[in-house]
C-alpha positions in Angstrom: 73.5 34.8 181.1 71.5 38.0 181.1 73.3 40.3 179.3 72.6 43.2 181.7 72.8 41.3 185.1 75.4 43.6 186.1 72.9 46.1 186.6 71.1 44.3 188.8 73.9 41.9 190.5 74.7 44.2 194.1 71.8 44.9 195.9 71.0 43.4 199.4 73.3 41.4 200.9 76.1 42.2 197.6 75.9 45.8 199.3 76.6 45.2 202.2 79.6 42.8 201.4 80.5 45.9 198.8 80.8 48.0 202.2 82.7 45.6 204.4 85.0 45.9 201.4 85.8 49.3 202.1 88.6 48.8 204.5 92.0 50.5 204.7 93.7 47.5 204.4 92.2 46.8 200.8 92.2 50.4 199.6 95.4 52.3 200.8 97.5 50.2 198.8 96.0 50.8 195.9 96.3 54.2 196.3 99.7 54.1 197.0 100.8 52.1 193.9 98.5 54.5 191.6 100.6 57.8 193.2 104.0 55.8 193.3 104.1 54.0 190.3 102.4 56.2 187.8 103.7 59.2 189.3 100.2 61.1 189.9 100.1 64.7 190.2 98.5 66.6 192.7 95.0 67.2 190.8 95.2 64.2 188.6 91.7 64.3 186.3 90.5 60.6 187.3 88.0 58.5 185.9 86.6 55.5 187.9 84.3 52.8 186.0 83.5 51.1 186.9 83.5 53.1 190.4 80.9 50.9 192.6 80.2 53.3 196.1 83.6 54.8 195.0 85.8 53.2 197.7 88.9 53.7 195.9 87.7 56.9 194.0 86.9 58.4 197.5 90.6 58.0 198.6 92.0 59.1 195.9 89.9 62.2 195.7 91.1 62.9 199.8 94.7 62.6 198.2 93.6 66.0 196.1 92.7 64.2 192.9 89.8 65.2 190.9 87.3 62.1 190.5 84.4 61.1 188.5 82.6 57.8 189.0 80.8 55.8 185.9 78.5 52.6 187.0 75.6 51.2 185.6 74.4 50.5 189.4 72.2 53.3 190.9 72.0 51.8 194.4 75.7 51.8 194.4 75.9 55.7 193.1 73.5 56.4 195.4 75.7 54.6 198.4 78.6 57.1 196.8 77.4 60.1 196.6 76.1 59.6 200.4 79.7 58.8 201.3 81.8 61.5 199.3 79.1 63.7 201.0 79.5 62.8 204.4 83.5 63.6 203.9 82.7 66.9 202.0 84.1 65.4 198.8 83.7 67.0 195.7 83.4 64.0 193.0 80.5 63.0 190.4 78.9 60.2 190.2 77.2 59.4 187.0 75.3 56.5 186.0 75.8 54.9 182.5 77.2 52.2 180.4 80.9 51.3 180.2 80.7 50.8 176.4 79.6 54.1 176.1 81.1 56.1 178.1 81.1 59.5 178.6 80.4 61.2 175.3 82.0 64.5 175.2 84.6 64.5 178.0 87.8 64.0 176.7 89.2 65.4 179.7 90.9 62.7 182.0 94.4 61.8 182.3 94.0 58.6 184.2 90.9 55.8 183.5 91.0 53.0 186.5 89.2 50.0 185.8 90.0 48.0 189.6 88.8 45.2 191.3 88.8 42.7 188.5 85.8 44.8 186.7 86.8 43.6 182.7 86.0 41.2 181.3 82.3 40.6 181.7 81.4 41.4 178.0 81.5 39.5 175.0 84.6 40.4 172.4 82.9 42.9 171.0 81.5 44.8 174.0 85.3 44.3 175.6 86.3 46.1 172.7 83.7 49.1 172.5 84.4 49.1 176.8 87.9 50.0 176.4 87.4 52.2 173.2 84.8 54.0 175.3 88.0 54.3 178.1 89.8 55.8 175.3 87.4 58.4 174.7 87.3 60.3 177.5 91.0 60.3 177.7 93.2 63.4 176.8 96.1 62.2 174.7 99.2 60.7 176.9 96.2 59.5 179.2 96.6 55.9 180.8 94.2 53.2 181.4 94.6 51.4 184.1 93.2 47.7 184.7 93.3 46.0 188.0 92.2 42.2 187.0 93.0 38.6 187.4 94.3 37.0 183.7 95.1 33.5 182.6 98.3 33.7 184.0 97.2 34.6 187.7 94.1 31.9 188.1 94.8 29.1 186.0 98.0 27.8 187.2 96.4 27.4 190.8 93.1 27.3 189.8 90.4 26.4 192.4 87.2 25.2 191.9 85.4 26.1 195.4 86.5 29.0 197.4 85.5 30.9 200.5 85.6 34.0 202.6 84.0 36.1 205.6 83.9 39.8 205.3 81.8 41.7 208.4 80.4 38.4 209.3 78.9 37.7 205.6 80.1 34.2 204.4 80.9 34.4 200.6 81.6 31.5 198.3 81.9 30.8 194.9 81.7 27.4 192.3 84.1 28.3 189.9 84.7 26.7 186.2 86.9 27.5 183.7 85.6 27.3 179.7 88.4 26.1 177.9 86.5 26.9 174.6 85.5 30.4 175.4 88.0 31.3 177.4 85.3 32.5 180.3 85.7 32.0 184.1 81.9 31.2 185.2 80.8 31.3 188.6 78.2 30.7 190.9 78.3 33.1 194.0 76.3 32.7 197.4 76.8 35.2 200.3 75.3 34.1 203.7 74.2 35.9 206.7 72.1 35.2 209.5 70.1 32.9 207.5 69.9 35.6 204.5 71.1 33.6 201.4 71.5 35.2 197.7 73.1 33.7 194.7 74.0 35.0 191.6 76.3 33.8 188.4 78.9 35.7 186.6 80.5 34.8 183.3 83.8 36.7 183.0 86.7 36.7 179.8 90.1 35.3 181.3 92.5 37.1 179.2 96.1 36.7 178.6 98.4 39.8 178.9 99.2 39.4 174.7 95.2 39.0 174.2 94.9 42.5 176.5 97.6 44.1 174.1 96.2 42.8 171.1 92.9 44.2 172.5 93.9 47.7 173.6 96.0 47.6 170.4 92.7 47.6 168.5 91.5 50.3 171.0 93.9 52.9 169.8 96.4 52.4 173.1 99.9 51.9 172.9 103.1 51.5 175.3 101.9 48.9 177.5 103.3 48.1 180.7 102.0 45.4 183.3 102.7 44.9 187.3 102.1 41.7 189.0 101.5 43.0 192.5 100.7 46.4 194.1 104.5 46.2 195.3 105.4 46.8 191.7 106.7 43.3 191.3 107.4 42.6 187.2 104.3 40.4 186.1 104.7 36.6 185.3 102.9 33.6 185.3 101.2 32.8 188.6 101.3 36.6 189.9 99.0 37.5 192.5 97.5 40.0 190.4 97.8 41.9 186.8 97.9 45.5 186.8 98.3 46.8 183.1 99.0 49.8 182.0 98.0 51.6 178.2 98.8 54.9 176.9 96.5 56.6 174.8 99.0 58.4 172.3 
């Protein structure tokens, strides 16, 4: 696997699929949990990275929050800023790595990293991701991680699966690593005979690997979900949503 493929993995057909994506169905609730369950503030300094074209970030900035956007992928910034412009929304969009950050701006209260975005690393770049995350944080800041773990794909795990957003056919060839812990998949997206594949090789953690990791991070007082509902996590949840403080 290229190390960088991130950089260059949504362009195309991956952007499109990105936009059909961007559907009140997907993106209200995950506002609403972020307000309910952390208990935002009206003016809540947020940090999205990775932010993509910002379909979360842009709600949550029409909620009265103040955003900034982090993503290595310049077509998807560029999709973003054209967005939050065409709503007169006031949010940056920077390009740049998520192991480095954003020297100098320890300013946020609140770092989101949604829609099963961790993980893609090896160890040591998962580390210097989430120290990065800790960075820009003011103390008592959270990090937030919207991801799939150990406990939510491997019980069911699938090998093939399938799905039609805005008439784009995606599937994925899915295998898990036993040995390196890594989910690695081979995604096609189809369209009116438009066809583009792509592999990712993501890290499967466990919840006590993520504490262990954000542990080593500087983070304490975890706290996970296992639905956007709020529902307590355990094995086979639909979903982990953890939660760090940065003391």
């Amino acid at each position: 696997m290229k190390k960088d493929w991130w950089k260059s993995f949504f362009s195309g057909l991956w952007l499109e699929y990105q936009k059909g994506m961007d559907s009140e169905e997907r993106v209200l609730p995950a506002a609403d949990f972020l307000e309910i369950a952390l208990k935002l503030e009206p003016g809540t300094r947020i940090l999205d990275a990775p932010c993509g074209e910002g379909r979360l970030g842009r709600e949550l900035a029409r909620r009265g929050h103040k955003l900034t956007g982090l993503d290595a992928n310049s077509s998807l910034l560029r999709e973003g800023r054209k967005l939050a412009k065409s709503e007169g929304l006031a949010m940056d969009f920077i390009q740049g790595d998520l192991r480095k950050g954003l020297p100098g701006r320890k300013r946020f209260d609140l770092a989101l990293c949604w829609w099963s975005s961790f993980g893609y690393f090896d160890a040591e770049d998962n580390l210097r991701h989430v120290k990065s995350m800790a960075r820009s944080l003011a103390p008592g800041g959270l990090f937030v991680l919207d991801t799939h773990s150990a406990e939510t794909l491997l019980p069911g795990f699938e090998e093939r699966q399938w799905e039609e957003v805005d008439g784009i056919v995606v599937t994925s060839l899915n295998d898990y690593d036993v040995y390196t812990g890594r989910l690695e998949t081979e995604w096609t997206l189809i369209r009116e005979g438009k066809t583009r594949q792509q592999n990712s090789s993501i890290r499967l953690y466990t919840v006590k690997e993520l504490c262990d990791l954000f542990t080593a991070a500087g983070f304490t007082d975890f706290q996970s979900f296992g639905s956007l509902e709020g529902d307590p996590f355990e094995l086979n949840a639909e979903r982990l949503i953890f939660v760090a403080r940065k003391p």
